[in-house]
N, C-alpha and C positions, 0 to 999 in steps of 0.2 A: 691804415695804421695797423699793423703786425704787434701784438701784444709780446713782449720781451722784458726782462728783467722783473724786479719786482712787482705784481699789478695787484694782490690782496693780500689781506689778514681775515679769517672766519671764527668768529665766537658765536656758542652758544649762549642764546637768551631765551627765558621762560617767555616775555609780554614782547613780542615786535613792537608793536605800537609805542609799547614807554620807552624801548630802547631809543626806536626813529625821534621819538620827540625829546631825546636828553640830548641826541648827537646835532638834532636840528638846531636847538638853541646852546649847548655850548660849544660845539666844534664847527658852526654854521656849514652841518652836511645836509644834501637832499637825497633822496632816494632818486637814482638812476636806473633801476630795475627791481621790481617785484613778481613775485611765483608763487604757485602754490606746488610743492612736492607732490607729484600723482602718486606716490606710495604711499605717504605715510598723512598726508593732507596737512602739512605743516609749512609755513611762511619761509619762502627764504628769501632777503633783500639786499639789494646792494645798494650800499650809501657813497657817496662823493662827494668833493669840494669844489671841482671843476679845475683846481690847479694844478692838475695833473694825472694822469692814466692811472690812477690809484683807486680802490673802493676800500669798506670795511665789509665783510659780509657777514649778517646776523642770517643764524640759523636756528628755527624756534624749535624750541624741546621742552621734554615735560617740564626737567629739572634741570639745574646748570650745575653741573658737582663739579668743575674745575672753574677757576677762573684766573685772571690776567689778574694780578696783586702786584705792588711795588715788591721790590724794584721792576719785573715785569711792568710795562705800559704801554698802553698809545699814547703818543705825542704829538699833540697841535700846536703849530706857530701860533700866534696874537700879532696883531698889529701894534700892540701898544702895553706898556706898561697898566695906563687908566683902564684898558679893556679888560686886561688883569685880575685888575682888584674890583673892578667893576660884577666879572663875574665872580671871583670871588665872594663876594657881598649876597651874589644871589644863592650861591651854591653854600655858603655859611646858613641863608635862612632857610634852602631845603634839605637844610642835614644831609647834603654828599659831600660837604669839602672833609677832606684827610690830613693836608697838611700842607701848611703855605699862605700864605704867598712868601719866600724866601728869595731873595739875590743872592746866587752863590757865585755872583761876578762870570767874567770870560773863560771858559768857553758854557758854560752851562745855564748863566741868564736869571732873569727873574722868572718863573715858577711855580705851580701848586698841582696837588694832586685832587684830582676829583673820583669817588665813587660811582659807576653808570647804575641804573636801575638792577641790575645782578651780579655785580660785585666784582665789574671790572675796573681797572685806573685807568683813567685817561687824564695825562698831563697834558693844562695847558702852559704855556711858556713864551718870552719876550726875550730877543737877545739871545738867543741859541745860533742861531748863524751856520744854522747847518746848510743852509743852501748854497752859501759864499764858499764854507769849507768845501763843499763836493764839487763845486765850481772851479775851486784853487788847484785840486789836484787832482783832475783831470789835464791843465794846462803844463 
């Protein structure tokens, strides 16, 4: 396979670890490659979903002085509305949800913003249908 079209996104995070364990359990990503920088002796990993030639790459740094804020985000599908609120529910008792769960109907779905460990969004979301749409207009 010949890597083409889009294959990453890379954010700086201060803790690898807290970031790998917020995308583990709310974006059900694993780590498909880890390194340590021989320059500067700092973490850099790549996380995936496996459904698809995609990663996130966290790159560890002292400090994280930008970050991915709404409207900026990553965006993960859900299988389900109940998976939804479900995490919802957890991400409300560890003070990262932002805002949501919201149905803003077709095309944009049900919905919410989560805060990662250094103050990135990542939306998850039900009913976005973006895989259908890029499927439809290709044909």
């Amino acid at each position: 396979m010949v890597d083409v079209g889009l294959t990453h996104v890379a954010l700086p995070v201060k803790d690898v670890n807290a970031s790998i364990a917020f995308y583990e359990k709310y974006a059900k990503m694993k780590v498909v490659h880890r390194r340590t920088d021989p320059v500067d002796g700092h973490s850099v990993v790549w996380l995936g979903d496996y459904t698809r030639p995609f990663v996130i790459v966290f790159i560890e740094v002292e400090n994280v002085d930008t970050h991915l804020k709404p409207l900026a985000h990553l965006g993960v599908g859900c299988e389900s509305r109940d998976e939804v609120d479900r995490l919802a529910k957890e991400a409300r008792a560890e003070d990262c949800l932002i805002d949501g769960p919201a149905d803003d109907g077709h095309p944009v779905g049900y919905w919410l913003f989560l805060r990662d460990p250094d103050g990135h969004t990542l939306e998850l979301s039900f009913g976005q249908e973006i895989g259908l749409v890029v499927q439809e207009s290709k044909d």
